[in-house]
N, CA, C and O of each residue as an XYZ file, in Angstrom:
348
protein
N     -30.022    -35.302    -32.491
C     -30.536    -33.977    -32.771
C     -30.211    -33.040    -31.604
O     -30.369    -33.437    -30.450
N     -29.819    -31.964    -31.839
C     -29.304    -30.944    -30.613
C     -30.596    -29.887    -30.426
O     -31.059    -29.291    -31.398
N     -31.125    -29.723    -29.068
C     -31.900    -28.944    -28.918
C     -31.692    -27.711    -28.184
O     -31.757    -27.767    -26.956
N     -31.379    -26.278    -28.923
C     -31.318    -25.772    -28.477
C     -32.122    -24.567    -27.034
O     -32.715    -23.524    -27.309
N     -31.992    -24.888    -26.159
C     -32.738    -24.020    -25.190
C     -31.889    -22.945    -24.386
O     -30.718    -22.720    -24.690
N     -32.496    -22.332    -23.412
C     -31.585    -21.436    -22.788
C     -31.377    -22.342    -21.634
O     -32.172    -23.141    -21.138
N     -29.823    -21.987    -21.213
C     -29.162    -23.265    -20.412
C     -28.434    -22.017    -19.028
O     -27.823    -21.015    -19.402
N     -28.560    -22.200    -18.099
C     -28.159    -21.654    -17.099
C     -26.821    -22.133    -16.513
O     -26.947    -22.792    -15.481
N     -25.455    -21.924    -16.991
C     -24.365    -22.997    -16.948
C     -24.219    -23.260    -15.483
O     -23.981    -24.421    -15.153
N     -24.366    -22.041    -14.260
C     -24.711    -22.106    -13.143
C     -25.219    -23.622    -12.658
O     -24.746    -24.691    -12.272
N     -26.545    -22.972    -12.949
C     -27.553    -24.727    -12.434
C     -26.904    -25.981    -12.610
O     -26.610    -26.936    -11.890
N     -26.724    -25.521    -14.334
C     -25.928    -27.052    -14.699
C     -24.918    -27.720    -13.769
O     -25.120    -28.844    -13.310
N     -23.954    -27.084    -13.534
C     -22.744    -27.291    -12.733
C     -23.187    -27.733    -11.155
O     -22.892    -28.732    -10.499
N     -23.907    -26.716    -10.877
C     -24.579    -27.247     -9.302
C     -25.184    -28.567     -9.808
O     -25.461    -29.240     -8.814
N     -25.370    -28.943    -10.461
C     -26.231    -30.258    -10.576
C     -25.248    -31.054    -10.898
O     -25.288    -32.145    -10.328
N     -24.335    -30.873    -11.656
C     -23.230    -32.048    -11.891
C     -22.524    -31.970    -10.613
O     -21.881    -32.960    -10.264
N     -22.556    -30.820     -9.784
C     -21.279    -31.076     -8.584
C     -21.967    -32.677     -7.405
O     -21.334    -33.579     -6.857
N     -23.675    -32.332     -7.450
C     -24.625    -32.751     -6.409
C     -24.488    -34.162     -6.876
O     -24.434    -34.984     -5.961
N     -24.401    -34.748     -8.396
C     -24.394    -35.613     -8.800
C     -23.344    -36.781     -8.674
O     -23.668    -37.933     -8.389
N     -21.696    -36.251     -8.983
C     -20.897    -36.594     -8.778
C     -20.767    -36.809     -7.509
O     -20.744    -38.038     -7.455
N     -20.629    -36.269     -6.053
C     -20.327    -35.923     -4.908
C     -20.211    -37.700     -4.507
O     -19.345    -38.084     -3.721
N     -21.030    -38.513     -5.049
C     -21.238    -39.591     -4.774
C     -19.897    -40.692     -5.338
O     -19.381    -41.674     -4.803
N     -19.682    -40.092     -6.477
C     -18.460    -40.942     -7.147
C     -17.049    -40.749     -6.297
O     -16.035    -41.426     -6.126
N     -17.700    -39.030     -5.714
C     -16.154    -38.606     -5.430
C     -15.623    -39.199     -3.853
O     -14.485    -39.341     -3.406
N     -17.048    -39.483     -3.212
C     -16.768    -39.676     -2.006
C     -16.543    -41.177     -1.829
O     -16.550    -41.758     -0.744
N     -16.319    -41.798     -3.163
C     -15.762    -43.524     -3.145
C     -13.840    -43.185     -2.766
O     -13.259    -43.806     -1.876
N     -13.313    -42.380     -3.424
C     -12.703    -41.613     -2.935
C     -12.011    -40.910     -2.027
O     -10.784    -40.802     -2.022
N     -12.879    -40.345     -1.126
C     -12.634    -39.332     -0.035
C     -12.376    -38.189     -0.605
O     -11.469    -37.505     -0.131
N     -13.146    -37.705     -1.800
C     -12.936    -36.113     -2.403
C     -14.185    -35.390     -2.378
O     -15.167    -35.787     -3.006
N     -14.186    -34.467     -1.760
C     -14.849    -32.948     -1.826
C     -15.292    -32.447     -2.469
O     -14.871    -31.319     -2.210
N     -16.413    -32.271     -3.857
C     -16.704    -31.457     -4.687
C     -17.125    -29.871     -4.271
O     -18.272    -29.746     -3.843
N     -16.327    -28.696     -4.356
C     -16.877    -27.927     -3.522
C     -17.517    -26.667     -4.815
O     -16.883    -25.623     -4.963
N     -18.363    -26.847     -5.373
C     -18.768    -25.715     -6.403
C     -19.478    -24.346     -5.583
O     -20.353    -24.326     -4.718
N     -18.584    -23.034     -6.353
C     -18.803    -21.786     -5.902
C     -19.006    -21.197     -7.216
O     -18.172    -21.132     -8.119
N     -20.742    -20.585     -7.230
C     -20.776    -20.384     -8.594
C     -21.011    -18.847     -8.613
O     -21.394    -18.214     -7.629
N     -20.760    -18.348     -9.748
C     -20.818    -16.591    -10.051
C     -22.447    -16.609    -10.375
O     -23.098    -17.423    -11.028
N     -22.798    -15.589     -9.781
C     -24.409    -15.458     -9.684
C     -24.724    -14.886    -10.992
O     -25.840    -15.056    -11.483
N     -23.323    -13.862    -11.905
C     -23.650    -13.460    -12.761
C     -23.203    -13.898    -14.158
O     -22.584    -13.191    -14.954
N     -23.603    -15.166    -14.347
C     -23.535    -15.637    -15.842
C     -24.488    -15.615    -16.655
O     -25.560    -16.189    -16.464
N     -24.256    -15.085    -17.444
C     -25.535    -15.005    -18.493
C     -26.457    -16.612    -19.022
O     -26.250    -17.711    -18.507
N     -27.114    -16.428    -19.760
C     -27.714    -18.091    -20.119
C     -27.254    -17.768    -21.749
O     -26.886    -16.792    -22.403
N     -27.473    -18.990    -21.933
C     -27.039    -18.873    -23.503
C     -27.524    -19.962    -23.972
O     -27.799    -20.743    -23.060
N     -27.853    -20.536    -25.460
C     -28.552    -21.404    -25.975
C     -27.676    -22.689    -26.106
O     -26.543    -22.672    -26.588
N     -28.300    -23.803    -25.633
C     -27.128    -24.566    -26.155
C     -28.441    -26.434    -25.848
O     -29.618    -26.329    -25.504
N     -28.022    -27.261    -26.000
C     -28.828    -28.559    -25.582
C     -28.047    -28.999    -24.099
O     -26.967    -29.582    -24.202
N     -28.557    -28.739    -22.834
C     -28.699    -28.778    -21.617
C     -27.680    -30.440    -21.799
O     -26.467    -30.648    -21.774
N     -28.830    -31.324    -21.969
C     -28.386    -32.679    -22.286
C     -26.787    -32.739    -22.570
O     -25.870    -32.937    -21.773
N     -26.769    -32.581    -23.506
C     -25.039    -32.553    -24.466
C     -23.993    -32.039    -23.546
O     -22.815    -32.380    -23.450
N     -24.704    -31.101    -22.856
C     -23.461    -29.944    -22.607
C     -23.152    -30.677    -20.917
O     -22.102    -30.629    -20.275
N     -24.279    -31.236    -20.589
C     -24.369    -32.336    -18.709
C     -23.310    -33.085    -19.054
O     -22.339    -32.941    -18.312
N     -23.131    -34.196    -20.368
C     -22.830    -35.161    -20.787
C     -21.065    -34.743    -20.822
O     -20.189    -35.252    -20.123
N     -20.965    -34.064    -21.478
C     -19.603    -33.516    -21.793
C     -19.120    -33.259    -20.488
O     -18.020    -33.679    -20.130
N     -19.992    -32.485    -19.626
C     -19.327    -31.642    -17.859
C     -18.727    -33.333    -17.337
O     -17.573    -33.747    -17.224
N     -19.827    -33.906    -17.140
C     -19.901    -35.508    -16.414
C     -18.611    -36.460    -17.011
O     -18.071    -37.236    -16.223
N     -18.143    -36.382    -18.392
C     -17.054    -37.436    -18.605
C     -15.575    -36.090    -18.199
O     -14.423    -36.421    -17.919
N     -15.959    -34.998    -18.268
C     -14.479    -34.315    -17.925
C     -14.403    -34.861    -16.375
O     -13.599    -35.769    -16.166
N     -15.232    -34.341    -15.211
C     -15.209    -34.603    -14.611
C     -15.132    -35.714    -13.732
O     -14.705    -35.795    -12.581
N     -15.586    -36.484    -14.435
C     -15.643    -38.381    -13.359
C     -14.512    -38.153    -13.965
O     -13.797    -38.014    -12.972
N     -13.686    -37.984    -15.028
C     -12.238    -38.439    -15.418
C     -11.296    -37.753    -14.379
O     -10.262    -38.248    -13.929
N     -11.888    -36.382    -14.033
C     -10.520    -35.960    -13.402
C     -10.928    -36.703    -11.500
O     -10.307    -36.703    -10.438
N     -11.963    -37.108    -11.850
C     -12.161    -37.502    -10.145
C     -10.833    -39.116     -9.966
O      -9.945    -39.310     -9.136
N     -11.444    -40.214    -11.528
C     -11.054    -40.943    -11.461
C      -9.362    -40.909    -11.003
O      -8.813    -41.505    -10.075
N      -8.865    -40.112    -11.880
C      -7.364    -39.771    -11.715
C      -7.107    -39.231    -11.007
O      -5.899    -39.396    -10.839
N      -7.780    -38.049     -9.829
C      -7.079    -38.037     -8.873
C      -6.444    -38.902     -7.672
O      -6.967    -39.967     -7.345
N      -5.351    -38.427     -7.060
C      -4.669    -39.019     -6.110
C      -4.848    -38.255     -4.904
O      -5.981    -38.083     -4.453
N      -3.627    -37.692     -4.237
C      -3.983    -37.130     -3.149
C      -3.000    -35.612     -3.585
O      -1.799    -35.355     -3.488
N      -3.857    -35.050     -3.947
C      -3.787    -33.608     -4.553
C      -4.856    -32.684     -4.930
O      -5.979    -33.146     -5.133
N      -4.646    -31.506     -5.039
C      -6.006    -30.762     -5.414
C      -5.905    -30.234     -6.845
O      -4.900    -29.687     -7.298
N      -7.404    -30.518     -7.728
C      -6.918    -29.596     -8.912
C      -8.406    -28.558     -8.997
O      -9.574    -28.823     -8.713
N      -8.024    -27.812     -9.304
C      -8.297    -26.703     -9.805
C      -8.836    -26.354    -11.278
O      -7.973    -25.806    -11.964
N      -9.940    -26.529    -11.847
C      -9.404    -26.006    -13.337
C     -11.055    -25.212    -13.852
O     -12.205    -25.492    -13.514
N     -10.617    -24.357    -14.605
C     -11.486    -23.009    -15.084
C     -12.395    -23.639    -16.051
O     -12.067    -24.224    -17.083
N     -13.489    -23.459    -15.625
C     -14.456    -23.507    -16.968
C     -15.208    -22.367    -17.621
O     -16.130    -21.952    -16.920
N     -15.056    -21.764    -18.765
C     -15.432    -20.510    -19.095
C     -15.000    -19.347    -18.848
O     -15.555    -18.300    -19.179
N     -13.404    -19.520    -17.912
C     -12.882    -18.030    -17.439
C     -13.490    -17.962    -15.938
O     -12.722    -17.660    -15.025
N     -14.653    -18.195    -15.702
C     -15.073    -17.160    -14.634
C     -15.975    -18.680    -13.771
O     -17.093    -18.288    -13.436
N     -15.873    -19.397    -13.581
C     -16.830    -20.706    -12.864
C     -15.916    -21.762    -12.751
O     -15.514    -22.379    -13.737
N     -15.438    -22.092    -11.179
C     -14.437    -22.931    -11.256
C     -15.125    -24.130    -10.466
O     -16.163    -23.988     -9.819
N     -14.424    -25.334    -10.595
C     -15.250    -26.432     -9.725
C     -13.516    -26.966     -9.489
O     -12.601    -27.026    -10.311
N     -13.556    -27.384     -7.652
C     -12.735    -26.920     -7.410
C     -13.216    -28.593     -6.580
O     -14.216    -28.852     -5.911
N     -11.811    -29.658     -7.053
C     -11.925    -31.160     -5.949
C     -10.654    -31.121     -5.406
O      -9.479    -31.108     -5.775
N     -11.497    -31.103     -4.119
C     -10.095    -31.050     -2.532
C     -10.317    -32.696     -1.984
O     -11.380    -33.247     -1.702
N      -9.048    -33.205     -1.948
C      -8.859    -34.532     -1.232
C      -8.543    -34.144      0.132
O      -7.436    -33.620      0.259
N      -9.360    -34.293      1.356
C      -9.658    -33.997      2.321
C      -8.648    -34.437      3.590
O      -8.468    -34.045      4.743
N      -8.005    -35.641      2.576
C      -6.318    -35.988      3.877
C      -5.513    -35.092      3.557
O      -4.747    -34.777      4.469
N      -5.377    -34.510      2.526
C      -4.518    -33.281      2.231
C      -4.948    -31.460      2.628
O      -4.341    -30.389      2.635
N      -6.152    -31.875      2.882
C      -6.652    -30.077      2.976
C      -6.629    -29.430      4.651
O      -6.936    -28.258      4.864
């Protein structure tokens, strides 16, 4: 069942960056999240939407090597993993 509430994509993301940081630093990678203060909230199930952030992400942690990627979520909120022998 999907519950919709108002979801702050902000928070969310700070919380998946704080979460991961641990996977990434098996690693030696950097989660460095810089978030736009001005995103609106919007309705969505918090849960679902963690779940979805968490398998994009451990995937792109898993696959990184020694490179940086970069990639946009929503246009405007980027979460940004720097491998730290390279930076």
């Amino acid at each position: 069942m999907i519950h919709k509430n108002r979801v702050h994509i902000s928070s969310l993301l700070a919380d998946l960056a704080k979460s991961l940081q641990t996977i990434a630093d098996q690693k030696e990678i950097k989660i460095l999240y810089q978030p736009k203060s001005d995103l609106p909230l919007f309705l969505g199930d918090y849960d679902r939407l963690r779940q979805l952030f968490v398998i994009f992400l451990d995937n792109a942690i898993k696959g990184m090597e020694s490179w940086q990627m970069n990639s946009p979520i929503f246009g405007t909120v980027f979460t940004k993993l720097t491998d730290p022998v390279k930076a």
